[in-house]
C-alpha positions as CSV (number, residue, x, y, z in Angstrom):
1,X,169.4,128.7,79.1
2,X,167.0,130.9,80.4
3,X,167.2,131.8,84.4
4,X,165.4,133.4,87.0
5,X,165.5,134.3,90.5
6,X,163.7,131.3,92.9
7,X,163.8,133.4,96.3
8,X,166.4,134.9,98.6
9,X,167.2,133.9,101.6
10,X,168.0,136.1,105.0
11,X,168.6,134.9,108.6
12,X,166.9,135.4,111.9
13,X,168.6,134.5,115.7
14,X,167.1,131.6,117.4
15,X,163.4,132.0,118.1
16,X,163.0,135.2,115.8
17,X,160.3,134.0,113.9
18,X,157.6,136.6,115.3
19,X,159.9,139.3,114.6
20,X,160.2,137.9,111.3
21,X,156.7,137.6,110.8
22,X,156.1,141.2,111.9
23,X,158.2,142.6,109.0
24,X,157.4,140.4,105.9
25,X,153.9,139.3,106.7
26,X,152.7,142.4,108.7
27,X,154.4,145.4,107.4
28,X,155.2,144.1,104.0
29,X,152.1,142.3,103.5
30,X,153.9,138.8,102.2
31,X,151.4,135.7,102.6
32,X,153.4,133.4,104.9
33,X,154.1,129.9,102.6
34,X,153.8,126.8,104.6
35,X,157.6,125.0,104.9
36,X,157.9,121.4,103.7
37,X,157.6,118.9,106.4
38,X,161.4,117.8,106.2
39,X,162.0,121.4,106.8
40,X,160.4,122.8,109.9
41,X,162.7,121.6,112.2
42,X,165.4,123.8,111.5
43,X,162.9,126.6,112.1
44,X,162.4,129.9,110.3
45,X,159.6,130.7,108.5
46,X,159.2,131.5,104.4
47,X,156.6,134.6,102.8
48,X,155.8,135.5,99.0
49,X,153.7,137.7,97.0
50,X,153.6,137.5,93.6
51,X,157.3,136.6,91.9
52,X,159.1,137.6,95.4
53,X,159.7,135.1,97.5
54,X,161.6,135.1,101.0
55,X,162.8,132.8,103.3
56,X,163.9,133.8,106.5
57,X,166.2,130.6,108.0
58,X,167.2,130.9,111.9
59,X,171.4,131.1,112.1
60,X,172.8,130.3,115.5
61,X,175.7,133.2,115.7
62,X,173.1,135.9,114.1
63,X,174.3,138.6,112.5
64,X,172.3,141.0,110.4
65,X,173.3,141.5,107.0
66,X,174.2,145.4,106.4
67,X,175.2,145.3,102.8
68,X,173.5,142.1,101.0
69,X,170.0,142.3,100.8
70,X,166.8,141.8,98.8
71,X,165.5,144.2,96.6
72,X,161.7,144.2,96.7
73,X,159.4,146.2,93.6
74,X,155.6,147.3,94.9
75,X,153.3,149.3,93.1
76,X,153.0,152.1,95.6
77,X,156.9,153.1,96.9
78,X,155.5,156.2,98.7
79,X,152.7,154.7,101.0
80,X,155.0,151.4,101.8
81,X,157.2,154.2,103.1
82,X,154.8,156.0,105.1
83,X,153.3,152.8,106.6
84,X,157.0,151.6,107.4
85,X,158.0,154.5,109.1
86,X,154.3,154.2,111.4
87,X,155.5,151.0,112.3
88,X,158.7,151.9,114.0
89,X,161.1,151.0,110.5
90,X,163.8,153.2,109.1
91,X,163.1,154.5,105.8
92,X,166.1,155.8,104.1
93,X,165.8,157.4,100.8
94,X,168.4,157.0,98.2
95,X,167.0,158.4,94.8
96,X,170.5,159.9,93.5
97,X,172.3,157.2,93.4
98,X,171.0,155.0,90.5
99,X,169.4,157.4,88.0
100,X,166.0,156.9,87.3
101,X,165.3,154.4,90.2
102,X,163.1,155.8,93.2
103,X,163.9,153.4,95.9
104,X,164.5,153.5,100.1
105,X,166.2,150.9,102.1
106,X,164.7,149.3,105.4
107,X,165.9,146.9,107.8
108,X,163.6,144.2,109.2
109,X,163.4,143.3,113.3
110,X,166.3,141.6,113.1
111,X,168.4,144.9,111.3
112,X,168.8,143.0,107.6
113,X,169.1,145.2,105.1
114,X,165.9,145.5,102.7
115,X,165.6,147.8,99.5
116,X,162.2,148.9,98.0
117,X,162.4,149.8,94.4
């Protein structure tokens, strides 16, 4: 069987869709994917460009997710960086840790976890 990843999934408070939006679809540059119908009432809002796909689902007792996270490949690692830390995102470098692997971790509005490979 072969298998591959479909999308992750991180959470939002009530209402934090714009934030949301403001991180994947602004900063990151992820096209906003339209929800199915039997979907939209529960809120959130879903983004994907190329394989990576993200849905960002609205959780009544929010709390951001420190350690779990999406890991997210991009062509240019450096000027992601750079734009993130123009918008008002932390960009922490770790390029030690995993030899080989340049990468930086991020938190979106809401203070999820994100890491940029």
């Amino acid at each position: 069987m072969r298998m591959r990843l479909d999308h992750v999934q991180v959470s939002c408070p009530p209402d934090g869709e714009d934030v949301a939006r403001a991180f994947y679809r602004d900063a990151l540059g992820m096209a906003e994917v339209e929800k199915p119908e039997l979907l939209k009432a529960r809120g959130g809002c879903w983004f994907k460009e190329g394989a990576a796909e993200v849905h960002v689902g609205v959780e009544q007792d929010f709390r951001p997710a420190k350690k779990a996270h999406p890991a997210l490949a991009v062509d240019d690692l450096d000027a992601l960086a750079a734009k993130l830390t123009e918008l008002g995102y932390p960009v922490t470098w770790d390029n030690e840790t995993i030899p080989g692997r340049r990468r930086f971790h991020t938190a979106d509005g809401h203070g999820n976890r994100v890491e940029i490979v």
